[in-house]
C-alpha distance (Angstrom), angle and dihedral (degrees) to the residues before:
residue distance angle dihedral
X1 . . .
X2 4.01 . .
X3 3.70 120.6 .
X4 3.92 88.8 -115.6
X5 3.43 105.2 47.2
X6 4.24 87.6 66.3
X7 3.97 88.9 65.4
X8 3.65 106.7 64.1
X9 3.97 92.9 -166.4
X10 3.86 81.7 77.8
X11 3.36 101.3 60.5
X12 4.02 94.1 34.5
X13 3.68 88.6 91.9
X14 4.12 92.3 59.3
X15 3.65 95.8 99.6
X16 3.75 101.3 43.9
X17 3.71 97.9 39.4
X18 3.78 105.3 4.8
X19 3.63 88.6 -121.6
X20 3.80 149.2 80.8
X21 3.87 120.9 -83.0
X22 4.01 83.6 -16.7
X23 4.30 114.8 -158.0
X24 3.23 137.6 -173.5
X25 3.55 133.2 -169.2
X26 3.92 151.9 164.1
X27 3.59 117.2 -116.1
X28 3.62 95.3 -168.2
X29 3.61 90.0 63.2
X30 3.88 93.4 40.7
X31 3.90 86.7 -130.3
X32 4.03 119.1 132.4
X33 4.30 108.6 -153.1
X34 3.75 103.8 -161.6
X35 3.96 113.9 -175.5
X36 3.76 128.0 -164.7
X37 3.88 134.1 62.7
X38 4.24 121.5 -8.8
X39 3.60 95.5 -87.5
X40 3.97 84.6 -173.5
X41 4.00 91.7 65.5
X42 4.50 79.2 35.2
X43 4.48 81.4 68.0
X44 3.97 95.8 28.2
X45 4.58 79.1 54.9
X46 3.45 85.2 58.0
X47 4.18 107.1 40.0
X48 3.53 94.8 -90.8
X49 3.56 112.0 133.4
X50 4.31 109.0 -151.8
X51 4.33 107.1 -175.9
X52 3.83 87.6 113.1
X53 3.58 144.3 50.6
X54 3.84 83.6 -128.9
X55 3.50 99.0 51.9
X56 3.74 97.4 47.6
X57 4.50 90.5 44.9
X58 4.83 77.8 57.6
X59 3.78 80.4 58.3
X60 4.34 102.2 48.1
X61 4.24 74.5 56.8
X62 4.11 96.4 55.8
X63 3.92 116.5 124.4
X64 4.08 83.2 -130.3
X65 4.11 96.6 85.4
X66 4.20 86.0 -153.9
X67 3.60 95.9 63.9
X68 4.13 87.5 41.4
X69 3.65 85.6 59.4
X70 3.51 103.5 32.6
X71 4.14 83.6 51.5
X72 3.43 91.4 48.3
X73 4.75 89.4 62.5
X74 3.67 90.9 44.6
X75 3.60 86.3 50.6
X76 3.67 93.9 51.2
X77 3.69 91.8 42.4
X78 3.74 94.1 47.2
X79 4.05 106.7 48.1
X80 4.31 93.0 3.7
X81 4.20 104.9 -168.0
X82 4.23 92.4 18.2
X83 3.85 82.5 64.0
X84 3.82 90.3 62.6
X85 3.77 96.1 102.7
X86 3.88 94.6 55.7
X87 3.09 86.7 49.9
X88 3.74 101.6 59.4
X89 3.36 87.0 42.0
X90 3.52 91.3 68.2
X91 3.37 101.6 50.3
X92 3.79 83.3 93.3
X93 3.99 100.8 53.4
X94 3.69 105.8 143.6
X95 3.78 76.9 -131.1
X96 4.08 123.0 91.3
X97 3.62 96.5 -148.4
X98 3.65 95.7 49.7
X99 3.63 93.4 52.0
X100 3.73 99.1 54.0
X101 4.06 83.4 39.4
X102 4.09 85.4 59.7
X103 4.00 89.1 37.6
X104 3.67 94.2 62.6
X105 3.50 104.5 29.5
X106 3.91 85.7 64.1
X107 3.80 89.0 45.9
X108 3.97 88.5 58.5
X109 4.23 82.1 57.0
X110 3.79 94.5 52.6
X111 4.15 88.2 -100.6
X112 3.56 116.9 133.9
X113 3.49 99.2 176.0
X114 4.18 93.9 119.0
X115 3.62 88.6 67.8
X116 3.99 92.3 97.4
X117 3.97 89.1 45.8
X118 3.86 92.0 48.1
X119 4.30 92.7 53.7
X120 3.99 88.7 49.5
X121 3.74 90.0 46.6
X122 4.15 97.4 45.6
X123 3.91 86.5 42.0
X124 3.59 93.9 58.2
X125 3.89 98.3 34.5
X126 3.80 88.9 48.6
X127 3.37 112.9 20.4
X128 4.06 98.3 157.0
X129 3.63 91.7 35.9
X130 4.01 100.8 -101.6
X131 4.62 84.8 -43.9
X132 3.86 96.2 177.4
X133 3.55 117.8 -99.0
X134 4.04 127.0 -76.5
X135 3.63 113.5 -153.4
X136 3.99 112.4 -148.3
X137 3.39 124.3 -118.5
X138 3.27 102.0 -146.0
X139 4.21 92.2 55.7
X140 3.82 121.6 74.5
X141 3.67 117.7 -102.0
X142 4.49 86.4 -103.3
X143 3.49 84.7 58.6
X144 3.74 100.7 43.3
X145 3.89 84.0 52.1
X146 3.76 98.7 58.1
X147 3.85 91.6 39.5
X148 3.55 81.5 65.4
X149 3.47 99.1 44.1
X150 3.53 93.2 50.2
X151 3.78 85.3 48.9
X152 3.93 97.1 56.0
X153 3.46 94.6 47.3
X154 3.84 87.3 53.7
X155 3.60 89.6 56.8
X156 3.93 93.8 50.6
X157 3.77 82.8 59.8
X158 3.63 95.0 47.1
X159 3.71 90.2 53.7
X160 3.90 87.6 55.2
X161 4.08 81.1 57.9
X162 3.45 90.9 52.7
X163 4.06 94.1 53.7
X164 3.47 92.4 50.4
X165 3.85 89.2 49.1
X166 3.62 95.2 45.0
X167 3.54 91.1 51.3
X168 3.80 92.4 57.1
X169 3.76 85.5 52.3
X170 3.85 96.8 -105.2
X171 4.01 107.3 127.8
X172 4.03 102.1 -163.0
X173 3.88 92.0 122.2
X174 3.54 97.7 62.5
X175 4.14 106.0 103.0
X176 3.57 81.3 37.6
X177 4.08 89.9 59.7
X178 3.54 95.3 29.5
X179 3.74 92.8 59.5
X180 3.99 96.0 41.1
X181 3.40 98.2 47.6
X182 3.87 98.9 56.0
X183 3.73 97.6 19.2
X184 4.22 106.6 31.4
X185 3.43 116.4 118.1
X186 4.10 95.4 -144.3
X187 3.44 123.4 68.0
X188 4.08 88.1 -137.1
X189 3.65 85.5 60.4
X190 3.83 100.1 50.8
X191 3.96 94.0 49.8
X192 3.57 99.0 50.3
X193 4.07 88.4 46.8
X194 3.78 83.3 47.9
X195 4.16 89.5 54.4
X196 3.64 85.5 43.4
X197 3.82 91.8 60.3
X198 3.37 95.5 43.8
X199 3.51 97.3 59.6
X200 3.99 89.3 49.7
X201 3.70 91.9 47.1
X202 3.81 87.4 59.1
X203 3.89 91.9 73.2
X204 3.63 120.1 84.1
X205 3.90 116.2 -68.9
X206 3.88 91.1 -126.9
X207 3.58 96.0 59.0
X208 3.54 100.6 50.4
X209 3.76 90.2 46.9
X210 3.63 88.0 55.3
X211 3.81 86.4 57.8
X212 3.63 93.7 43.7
X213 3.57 88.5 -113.8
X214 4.04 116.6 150.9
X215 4.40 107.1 179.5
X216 3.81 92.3 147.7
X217 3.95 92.0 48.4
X218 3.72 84.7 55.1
X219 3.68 98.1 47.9
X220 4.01 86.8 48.1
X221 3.56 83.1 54.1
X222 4.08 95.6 45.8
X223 4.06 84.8 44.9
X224 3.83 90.1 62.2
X225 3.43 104.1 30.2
X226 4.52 107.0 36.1
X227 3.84 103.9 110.6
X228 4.06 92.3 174.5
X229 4.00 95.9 96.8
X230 4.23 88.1 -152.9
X231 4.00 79.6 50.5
X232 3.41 104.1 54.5
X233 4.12 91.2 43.2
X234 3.72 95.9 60.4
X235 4.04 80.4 49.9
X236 3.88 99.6 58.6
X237 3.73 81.5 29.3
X238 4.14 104.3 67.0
X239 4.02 85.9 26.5
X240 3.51 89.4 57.7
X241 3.69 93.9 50.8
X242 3.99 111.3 24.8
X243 3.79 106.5 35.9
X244 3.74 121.9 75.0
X245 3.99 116.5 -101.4
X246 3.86 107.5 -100.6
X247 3.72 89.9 48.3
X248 4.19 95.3 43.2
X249 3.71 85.4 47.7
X250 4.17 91.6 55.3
X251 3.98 88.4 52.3
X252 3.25 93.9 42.1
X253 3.79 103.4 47.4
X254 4.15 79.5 56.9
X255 4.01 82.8 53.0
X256 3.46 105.6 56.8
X257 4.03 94.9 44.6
X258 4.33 91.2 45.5
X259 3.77 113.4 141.2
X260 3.91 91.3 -158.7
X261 3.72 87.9 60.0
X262 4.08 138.9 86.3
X263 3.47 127.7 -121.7
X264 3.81 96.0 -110.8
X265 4.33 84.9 55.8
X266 3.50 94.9 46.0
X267 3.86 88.1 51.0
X268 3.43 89.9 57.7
X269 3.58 103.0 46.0
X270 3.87 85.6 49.9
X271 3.93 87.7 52.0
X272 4.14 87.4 51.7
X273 3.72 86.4 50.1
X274 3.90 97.5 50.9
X275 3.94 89.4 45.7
X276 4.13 86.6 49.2
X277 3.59 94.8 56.6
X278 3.35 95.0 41.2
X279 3.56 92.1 59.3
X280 3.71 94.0 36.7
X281 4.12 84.8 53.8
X282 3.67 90.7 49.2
X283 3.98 90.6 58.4
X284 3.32 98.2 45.1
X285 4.21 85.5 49.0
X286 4.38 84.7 50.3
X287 3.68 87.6 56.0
């Protein structure tokens, strides 16, 4: 089982943000906006005391690598652009998910100085891109089966890479999500390639043609084809929310009419629909 899956808080934020311990900030106003569960009480849970900036920068240096990242959002949240130097600093935790932690936490604040990081991580999570899986012959078929195991989870984590770097406008994750989110054989897989899309499909339409880049195709694709109910919810979900109305209301229109889909989903997806023209008709009525 992976390390974050034991600690619910980090996957409390799937629904809302289809990710773990999700943020969002403004850079202009050098503020960092970090939703989800009181990561101060999180540290004070595990005898980490958080009334100063002080106290809270002991805590990004614990041997536990939860508290190091949980310390790390507080910090953020707390003092926002002052908490740039821990942040760097992190960038080279010997752990993955305090690295990518660091890497968009800065990215909230305008920094983009985890971009380096991020590559080296994706190209050693992923170095064929998400190739399926070729058992050796010389292992038994036990061992072939947790070498693949091993392997999947490894590409769950190199999606997480690919969010971060998508969300600091670097696009070197996309075959990787556009093969696991129609194609990966674990549901974990195909929602974090679907969150990895969405943030690519936020950036103008021109641009990623120009770079032969197609994330709302793919999510038109995922829209018909998801069969995973959780799946397809974090779909409609993140469309529904991140992506601008005209395109949510293409994906979604697939949604609401999807044959792999119950009638409780497709009721949703139709509800997310009404609420996106609503507000798209509201703009249009401001203008």
């Amino acid at each position: 089982m992976k390390p974050y899956f034991i600690f619910s808080v980090i996957v409390l934020g799937i629904i809302t943000d289809a990710s773990s311990l999700a943020t969002a900030s403004s850079p202009a106003e050098g503020k960092s906006c970090l939703v989800g569960p009181d990561r101060a009480k999180l540290l004070q849970d595990k005898g980490y005391p958080t009334r100063t900036s002080k106290q809270i920068i002991k805590a990004t240096k614990s041997e536990s690598y939860f508290v190091r990242f949980i310390a790390l959002e507080l910090l953020t949240q707390r003092i926002a652009d002052k908490a740039i130097p821990t942040l760097r600093k992190a960038l080279s935790d010997p752990k993955g998910r305090v690295r990518w932690t660091a890497a968009h936490l800065l990215g909230t604040l305008g920094d983009k100085s985890g971009l380096k990081q991020m590559r080296q991580d994706l190209k050693e999570l992923a170095p064929n891109d998400g190739a399926p899986f070729s058992p050796d012959p010389n292992l038994s078929a036990e061992e072939n089966n947790e070498l693949e195991m091993k392997r999947n989870y490894q590409l769950e984590d190199a999606l997480e890479v690919a969010k971060v770097l998508a969300e600091l406008g670097d696009f070197s994750g996309y075959n990787l999500a556009a093969k696991m989110a129609i194609e990966g054989p674990l549901s974990g897989q195909r929602w974090r390639a679907i969150s990895v899309l969405v943030k690519m499909a936020k950036t103008d339409g021109a641009e990623l043609q120009a770079k032969g880049l197609y994330p709302v195709f793919l999510l038109k694709t995922s829209a018909q084809s998801e069969q995973h109910e959780g799946v397809f919810n974090i779909l409609t979900n993140l469309v529904q929310k991140e992506l601008d109305d005209d395109t949510a209301i293409e994906i979604l229109e697939i949604a609401k009419n999807s044959p792999n889909q119950s009638e409780k989903a497709r009721r949703i997806a139709q509800m997310q629909l009404d609420t996106v023209k609503a507000r798209n008709k509201l703009g249009e009525s401001r203008k």
